[in-house]
C-alpha positions, 0 to 999 in steps of 0.5 A: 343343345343347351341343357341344365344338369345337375352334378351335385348338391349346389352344383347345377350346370348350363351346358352344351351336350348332344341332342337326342338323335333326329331318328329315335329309337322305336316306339319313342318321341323326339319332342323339342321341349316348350315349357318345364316347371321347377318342382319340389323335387328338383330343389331337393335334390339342388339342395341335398342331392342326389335323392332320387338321381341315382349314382349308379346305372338305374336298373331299368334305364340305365341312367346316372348323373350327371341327370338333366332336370325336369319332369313338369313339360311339354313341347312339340312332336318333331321325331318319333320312332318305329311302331309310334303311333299316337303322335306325329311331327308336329303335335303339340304334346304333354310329357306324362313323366314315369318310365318303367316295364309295360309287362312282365311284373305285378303291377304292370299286368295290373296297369298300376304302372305308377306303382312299380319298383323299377319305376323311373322319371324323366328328368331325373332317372332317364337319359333326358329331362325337361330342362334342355332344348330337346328330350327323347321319350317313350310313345306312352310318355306323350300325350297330345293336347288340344289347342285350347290348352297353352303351352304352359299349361301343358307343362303344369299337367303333371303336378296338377296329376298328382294334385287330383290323385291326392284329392282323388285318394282322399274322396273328395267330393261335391259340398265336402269340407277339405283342409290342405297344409302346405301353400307350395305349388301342389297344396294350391293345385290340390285346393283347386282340385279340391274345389274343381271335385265340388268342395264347398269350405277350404282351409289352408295352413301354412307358415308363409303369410305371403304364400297365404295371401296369394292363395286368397287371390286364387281362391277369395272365400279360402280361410287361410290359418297360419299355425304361427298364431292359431290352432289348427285343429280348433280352428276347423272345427270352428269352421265346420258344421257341427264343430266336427271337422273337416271330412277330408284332410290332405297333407301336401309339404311332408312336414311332421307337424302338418301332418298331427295337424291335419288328424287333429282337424279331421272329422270322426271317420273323416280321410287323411291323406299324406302327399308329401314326401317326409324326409324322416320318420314321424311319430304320430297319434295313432290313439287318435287314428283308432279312436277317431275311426279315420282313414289315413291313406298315401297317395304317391305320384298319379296313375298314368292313364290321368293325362287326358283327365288332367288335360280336360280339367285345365283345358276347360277352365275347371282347375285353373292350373297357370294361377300358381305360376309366378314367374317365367324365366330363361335357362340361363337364369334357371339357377339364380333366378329359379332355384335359388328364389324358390329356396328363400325363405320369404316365399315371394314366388310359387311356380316358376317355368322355364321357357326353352324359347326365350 
């Protein structure tokens, strides 16, 4: 079968390799792969890899380079396995990504699986990913969807998961005032999370004023700021009743300055939450963090048990996720077409699927 694996840093490979076998293993799926978004990770680790694809045996997976990519997908039941009984050949499903224990640790007794240190993901710790004709995952991986969902859509559960999960963290909640820094696929997914929780006043900040007008296509009454030309934290102020801030600030592009930006912005017992990964340390106000009296919160990743959550949010038109996609591409122009057009600088694309039928 065809697959897109990464050897090194800039050195991603079409390849034919062998598919999964016809019989999987016990409690596991064989799914023939639809869809598989381009994530933020993936390009991290095209850019400067290996981040997360480990160079040695994972310790719960055994997997290693070179990785097959792709952990935003979905596809169709064609196998499963012993004991499997959730899905059937068939099945049109979403890949709900995070491999780790299912018992005999403290976060797995405590259905925290998301949580565990030995945690691993398809597509990039896992024997098979996303981006190949076919994938071989554990039963509790797939998730079954109605017909009301697309099958583009349901490779877009997964960065809507952990879109919700930020807003889930920071509390949002019916008429709040949110601001999101970073107009990449997930700080647009967190905006519609946000507006789907019932936020009654947006914000946007980011550097990319192509990136911010596409987000005023999604979302119209959206105030968009770019720190280029204006302050952040003023400017929310301006925007907020009593010229407070906003109540919850939700930090998704890991970027040192965002982050000082959205603690600038936030109101006096308001809620920061950091969702982007930051790729070093950050020194940050913390004066500012005891004497506005905040919240500031991490939210990594998403609980497991959120797919069929996601999946009726998107399903029902309440968050609609498939307005961030910007291209659909074959997986031979995966690395030219997709990578390597997300990496330019002018940002004229946001989300870019693969489709694995093309």
């Amino acid at each position: 079968m065809q697959a897109l694996r990464f050897h090194a840093a800039r050195d991603l490979r079409v390849e034919d390799i062998p598919a999964p076998s016809d019989q999987p293993p016990p409690g596991q799926v064989r799914v023939r792969n639809r869809f598989v978004g381009i994530c933020g990770t993936d390009l991290h680790e095209y850019a400067y890899g290996p981040i997360f694809i480990p160079t040695t045996p994972h310790p719960f997976t055994g997997a290693f380079g070179p990785q097959i990519l792709g952990h935003e997908f979905g596809g169709v039941v064609e196998a499963v396995g012993d004991g499997v009984t959730n899905v059937k050949p068939g099945d049109r499903v979403s890949i709900q990504p995070l491999i780790m224990p299912r018992a005999g640790e403290y976060f797995a007794e405590r259905g925290l699986f998301h949580l565990s240190p030995q945690l691993a993901l398809a597509g990039l710790s896992w024997a098979w990913g996303g981006m190949a004709d076919a994938a071989t995952v554990y039963d509790y991986n797939v998730q079954k969807i109605p017909e009301s969902l697309s099958d583009e859509e349901a490779a877009l559960v997964e960065p809507t998961a952990v879109a919700v999960y930020s807003c889930d963290r920071g509390g949002v909640r019916a008429g709040n005032s949110v601001l999101v820094t970073g107009a990449g696929p997930i700080g647009l997914l967190t905006l519609l999370a946000a507006r789907a929780a019932g936020a009654g006043l947006l914000f946007l900040s980011d550097l990319n004023d192509s990136r911010l007008a596409f987000a005023r296509t999604v979302l119209p009454d959206l105030v968009t700021l770019n720190p280029k030309r204006d302050n952040i934290g003023e400017a929310v102020r301006a925007g907020t009743e009593g010229g407070v801030g906003c109540d919850v600030a939700l930090e998704c592009v890991g970027n040192e300055h965002a982050l000082k930006a959205c603690l600038d912005a936030v109101r006096k017992q308001g809620v920061v939450v950091q969702t982007g990964l930051h790729p070093r340390e950050n020194p940050l106000d913390w004066f500012q963090v005891t004497f506005k009296d905040v919240d500031l919160r991490g939210a990594w990743a998403y609980p497991t048990h959120y797919w069929p959550r996601v999946i009726r949010l998107i399903a029902s038109g309440a968050l609609p996720a498939s307005k961030v996609v910007t291209a659909r591409i074959k997986l031979q122009d995966a690395v030219a077409q997709g990578f390597e057009a997300l990496l330019d600088p002018s940002g004229k694309h946001l989300k870019i699927l693969i489709d694995l039928n093309s």
